[in-house]
C-alpha atoms as a printed R data frame, in Angstrom:
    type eleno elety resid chain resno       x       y       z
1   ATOM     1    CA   UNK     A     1   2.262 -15.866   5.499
2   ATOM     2    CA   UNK     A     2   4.535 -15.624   2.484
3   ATOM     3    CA   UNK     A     3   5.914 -18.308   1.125
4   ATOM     4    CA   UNK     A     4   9.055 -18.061   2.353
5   ATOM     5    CA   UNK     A     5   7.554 -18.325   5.953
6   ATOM     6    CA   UNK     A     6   7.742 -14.500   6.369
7   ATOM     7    CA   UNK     A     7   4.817 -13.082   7.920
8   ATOM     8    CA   UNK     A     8   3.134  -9.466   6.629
9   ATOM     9    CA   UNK     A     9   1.102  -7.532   8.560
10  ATOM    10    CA   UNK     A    10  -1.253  -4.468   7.807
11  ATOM    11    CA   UNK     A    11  -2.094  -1.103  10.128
12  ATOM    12    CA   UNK     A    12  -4.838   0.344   8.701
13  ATOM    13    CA   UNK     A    13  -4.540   3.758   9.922
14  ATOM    14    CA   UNK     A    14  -1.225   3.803  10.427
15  ATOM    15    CA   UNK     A    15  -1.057   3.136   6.637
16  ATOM    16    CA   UNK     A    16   2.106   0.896   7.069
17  ATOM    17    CA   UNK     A    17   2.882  -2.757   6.746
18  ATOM    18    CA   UNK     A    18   5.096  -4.702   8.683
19  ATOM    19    CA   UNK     A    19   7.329  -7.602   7.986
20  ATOM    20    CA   UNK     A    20   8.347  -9.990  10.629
21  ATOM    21    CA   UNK     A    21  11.693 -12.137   9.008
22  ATOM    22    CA   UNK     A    22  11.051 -15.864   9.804
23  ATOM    23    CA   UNK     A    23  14.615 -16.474  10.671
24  ATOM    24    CA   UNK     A    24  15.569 -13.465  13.124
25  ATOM    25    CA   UNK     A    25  11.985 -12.539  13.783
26  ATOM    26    CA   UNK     A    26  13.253  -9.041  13.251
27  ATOM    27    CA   UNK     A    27  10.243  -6.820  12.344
28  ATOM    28    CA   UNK     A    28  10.543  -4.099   9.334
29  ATOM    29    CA   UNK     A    29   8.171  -1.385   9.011
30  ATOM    30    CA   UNK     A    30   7.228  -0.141   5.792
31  ATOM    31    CA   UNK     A    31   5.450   3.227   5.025
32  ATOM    32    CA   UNK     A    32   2.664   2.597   2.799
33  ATOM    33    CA   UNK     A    33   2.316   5.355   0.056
34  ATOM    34    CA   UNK     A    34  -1.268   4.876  -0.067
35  ATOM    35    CA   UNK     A    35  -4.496   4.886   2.504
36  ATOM    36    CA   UNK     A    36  -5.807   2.271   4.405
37  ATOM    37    CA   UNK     A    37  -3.981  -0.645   3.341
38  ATOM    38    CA   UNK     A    38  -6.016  -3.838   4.695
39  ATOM    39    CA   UNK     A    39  -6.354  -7.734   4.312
40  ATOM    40    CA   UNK     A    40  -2.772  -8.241   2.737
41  ATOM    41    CA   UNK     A    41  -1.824 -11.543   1.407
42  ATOM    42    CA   UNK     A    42   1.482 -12.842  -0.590
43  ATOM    43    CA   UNK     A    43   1.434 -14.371  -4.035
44  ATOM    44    CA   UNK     A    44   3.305 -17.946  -4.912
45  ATOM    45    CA   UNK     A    45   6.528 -15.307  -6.134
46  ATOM    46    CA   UNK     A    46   6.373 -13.779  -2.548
47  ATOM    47    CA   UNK     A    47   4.976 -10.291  -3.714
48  ATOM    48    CA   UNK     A    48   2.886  -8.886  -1.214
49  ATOM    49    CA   UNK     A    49  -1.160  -8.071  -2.740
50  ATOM    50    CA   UNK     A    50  -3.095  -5.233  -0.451
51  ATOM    51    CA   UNK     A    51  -6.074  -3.342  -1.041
52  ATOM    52    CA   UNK     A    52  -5.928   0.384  -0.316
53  ATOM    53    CA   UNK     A    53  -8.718   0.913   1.415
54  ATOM    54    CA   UNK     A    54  -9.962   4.630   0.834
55  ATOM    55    CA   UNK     A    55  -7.640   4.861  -2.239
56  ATOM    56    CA   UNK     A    56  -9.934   2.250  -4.374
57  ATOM    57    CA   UNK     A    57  -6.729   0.134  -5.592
58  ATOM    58    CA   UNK     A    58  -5.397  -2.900  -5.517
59  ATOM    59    CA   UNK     A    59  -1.670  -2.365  -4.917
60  ATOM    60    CA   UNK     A    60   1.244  -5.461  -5.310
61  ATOM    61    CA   UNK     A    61   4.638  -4.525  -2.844
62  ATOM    62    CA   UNK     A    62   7.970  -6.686  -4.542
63  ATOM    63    CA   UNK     A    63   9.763  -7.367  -1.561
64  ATOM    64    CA   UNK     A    64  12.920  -7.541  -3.765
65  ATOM    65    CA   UNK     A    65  12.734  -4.248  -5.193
66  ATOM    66    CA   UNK     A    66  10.999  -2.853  -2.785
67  ATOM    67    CA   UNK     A    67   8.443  -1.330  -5.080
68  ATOM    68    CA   UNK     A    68   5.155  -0.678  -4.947
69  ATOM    69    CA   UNK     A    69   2.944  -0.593  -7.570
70  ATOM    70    CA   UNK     A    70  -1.002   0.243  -8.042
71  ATOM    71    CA   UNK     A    71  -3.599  -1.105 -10.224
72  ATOM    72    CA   UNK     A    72  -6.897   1.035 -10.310
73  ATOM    73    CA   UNK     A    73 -10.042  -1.547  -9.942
74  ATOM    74    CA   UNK     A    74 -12.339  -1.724 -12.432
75  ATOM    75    CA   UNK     A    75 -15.754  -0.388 -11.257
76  ATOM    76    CA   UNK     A    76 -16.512   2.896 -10.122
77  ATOM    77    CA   UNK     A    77 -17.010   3.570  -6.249
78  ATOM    78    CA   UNK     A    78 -15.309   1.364  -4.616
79  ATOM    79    CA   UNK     A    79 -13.677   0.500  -0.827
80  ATOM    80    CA   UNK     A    80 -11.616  -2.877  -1.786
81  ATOM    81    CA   UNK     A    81 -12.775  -4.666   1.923
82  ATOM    82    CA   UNK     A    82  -9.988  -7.669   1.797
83  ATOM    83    CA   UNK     A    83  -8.613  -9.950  -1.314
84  ATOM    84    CA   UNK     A    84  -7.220 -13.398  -1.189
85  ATOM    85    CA   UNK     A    85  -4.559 -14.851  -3.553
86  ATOM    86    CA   UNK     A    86  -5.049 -18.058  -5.610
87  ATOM    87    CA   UNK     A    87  -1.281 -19.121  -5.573
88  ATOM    88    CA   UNK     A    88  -1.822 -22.337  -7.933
89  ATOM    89    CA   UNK     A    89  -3.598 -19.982 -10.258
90  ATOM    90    CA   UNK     A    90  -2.250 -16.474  -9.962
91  ATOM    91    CA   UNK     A    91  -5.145 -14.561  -9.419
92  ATOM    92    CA   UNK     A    92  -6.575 -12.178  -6.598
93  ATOM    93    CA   UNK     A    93  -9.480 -11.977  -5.844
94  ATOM    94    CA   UNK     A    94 -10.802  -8.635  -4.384
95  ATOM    95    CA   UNK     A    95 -13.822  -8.244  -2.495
96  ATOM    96    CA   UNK     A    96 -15.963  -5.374  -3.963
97  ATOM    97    CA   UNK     A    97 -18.648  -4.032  -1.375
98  ATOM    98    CA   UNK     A    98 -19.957  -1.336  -2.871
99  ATOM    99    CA   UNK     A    99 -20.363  -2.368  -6.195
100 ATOM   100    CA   UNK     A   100 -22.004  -5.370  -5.249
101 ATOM   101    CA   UNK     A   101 -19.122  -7.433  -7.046
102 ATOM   102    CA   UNK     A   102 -15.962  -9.836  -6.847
103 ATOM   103    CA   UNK     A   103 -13.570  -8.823  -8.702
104 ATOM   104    CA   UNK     A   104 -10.887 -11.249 -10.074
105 ATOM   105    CA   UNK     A   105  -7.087  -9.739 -10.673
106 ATOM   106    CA   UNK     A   106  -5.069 -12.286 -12.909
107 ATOM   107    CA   UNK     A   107  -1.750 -11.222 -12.053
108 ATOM   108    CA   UNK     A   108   0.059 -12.460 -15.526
109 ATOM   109    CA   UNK     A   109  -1.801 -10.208 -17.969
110 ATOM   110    CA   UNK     A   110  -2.891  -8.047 -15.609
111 ATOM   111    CA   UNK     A   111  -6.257  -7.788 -16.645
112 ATOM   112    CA   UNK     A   112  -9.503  -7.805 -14.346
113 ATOM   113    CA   UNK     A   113 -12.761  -9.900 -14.214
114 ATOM   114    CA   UNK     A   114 -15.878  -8.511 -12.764
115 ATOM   115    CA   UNK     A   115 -18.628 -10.995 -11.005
116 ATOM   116    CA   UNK     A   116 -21.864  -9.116 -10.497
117 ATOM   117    CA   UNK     A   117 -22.912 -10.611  -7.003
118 ATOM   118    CA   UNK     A   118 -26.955 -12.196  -7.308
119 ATOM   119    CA   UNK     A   119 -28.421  -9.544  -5.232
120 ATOM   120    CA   UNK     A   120 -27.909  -5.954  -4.456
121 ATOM   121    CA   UNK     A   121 -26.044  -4.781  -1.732
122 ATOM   122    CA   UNK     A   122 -24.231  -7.870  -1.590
123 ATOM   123    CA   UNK     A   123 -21.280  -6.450   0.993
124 ATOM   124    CA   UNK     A   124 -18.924  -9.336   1.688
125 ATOM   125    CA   UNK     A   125 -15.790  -9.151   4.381
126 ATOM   126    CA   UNK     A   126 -13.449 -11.986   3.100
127 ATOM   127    CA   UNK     A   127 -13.002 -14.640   0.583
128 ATOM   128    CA   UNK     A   128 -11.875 -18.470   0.320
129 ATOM   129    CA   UNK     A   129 -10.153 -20.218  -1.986
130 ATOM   130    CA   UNK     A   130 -10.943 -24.384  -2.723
131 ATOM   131    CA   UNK     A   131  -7.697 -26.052  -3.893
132 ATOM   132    CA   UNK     A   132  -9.649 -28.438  -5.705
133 ATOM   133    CA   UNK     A   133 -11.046 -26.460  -8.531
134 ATOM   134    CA   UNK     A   134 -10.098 -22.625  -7.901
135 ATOM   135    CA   UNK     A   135 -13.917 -21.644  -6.892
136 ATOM   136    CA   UNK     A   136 -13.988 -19.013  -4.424
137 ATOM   137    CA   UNK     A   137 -16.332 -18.891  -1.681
138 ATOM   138    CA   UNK     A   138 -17.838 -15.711   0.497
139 ATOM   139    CA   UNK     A   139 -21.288 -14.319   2.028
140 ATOM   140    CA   UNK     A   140 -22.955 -11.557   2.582
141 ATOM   141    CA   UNK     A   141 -21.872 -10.057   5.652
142 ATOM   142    CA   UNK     A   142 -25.013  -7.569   7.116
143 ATOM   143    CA   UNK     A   143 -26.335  -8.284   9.983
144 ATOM   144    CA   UNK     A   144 -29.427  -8.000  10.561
145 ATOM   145    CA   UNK     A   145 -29.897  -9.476   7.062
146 ATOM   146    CA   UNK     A   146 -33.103  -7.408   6.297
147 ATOM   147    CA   UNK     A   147 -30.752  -4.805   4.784
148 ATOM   148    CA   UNK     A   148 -29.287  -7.092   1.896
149 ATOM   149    CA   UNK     A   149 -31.870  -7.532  -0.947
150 ATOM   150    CA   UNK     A   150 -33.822 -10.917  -0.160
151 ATOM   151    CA   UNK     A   151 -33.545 -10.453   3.604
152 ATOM   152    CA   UNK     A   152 -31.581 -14.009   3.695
153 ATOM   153    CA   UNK     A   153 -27.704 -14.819   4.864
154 ATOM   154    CA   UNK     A   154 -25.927 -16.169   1.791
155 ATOM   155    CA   UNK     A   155 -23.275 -18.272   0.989
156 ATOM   156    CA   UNK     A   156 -21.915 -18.047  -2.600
157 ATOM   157    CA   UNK     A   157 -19.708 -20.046  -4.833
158 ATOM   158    CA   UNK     A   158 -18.140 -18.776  -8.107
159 ATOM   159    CA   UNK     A   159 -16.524 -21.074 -10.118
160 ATOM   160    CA   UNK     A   160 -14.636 -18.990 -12.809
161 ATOM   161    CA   UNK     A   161 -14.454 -20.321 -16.074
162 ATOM   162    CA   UNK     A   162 -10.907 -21.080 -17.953
């Protein structure tokens, strides 16, 4: 959900979005110039934030100009799983499964933070977002959990500094 009450939707394999108008629920399709777009979600300015799956980018769509444009990620061999958007604090967050990271996006100065996760492969599906203090929340995500380092389900918080 964008801001604006306009909903955005992903196709994977399709590598399209969609856009369903709140008003007229009319529904725009929008060819996405990159693969495996996934996990979208829209910023407080109502720019849409996707990771391209096989393409290892993060990728913002203006809805205004109808622009796309791609920010590579900052660690080498990577399939961006999902992201999440702090709107109070203009940052997405990226979910980094193969680098056993979280990656932080602030969307200002356009400059990345890496967060090595505590154990190694650390792959993690989705993140959350407390309005309280900005930490982010997510857990490791194999099952059985013998295959992620420590053999133990995990539920981390990150609480990025200022």
């Amino acid at each position: 959900m964008a801001p604006d009450g306009g909903v955005w939707v992903a196709r994977l394999y399709a590598n399209d979005i969609a856009h369903i108008d709140p008003d007229t629920d009319e529904i725009t399709m929008i060819d996405f110039p990159y693969n495996g777009p996934r996990r979208l979600r829209a910023d407080a300015e109502g720019n849409v934030w996707i990771v391209a799956f096989q393409d290892s980018l993060l990728v913002k769509y203006d809805p205004v100009t109808k622009k796309f444009t791609d920010y590579e990620l900052p660690v080498v061999n990577e399939l961006p799983y999902a992201l999440n958007v702090d709107r109070d604090r203009g940052t997405v967050w990226v979910n980094g499964n193969q680098s056993d990271t979280i990656l932080s996006f602030d969307i200002n100065t356009e400059s990345w933070k890496v967060y090595p996760m505590p154990r190694q492969r650390f792959f993690t599906r989705d993140i959350e977002i407390s309005e309280e203090d900005g930490a982010i929340y997510t857990s490791n995500s194999h099952f059985p959990t013998w295959q992620t380092e420590g053999a133990t389900p995990t539920l981390l918080r990150i609480t990025p500094l200022p």
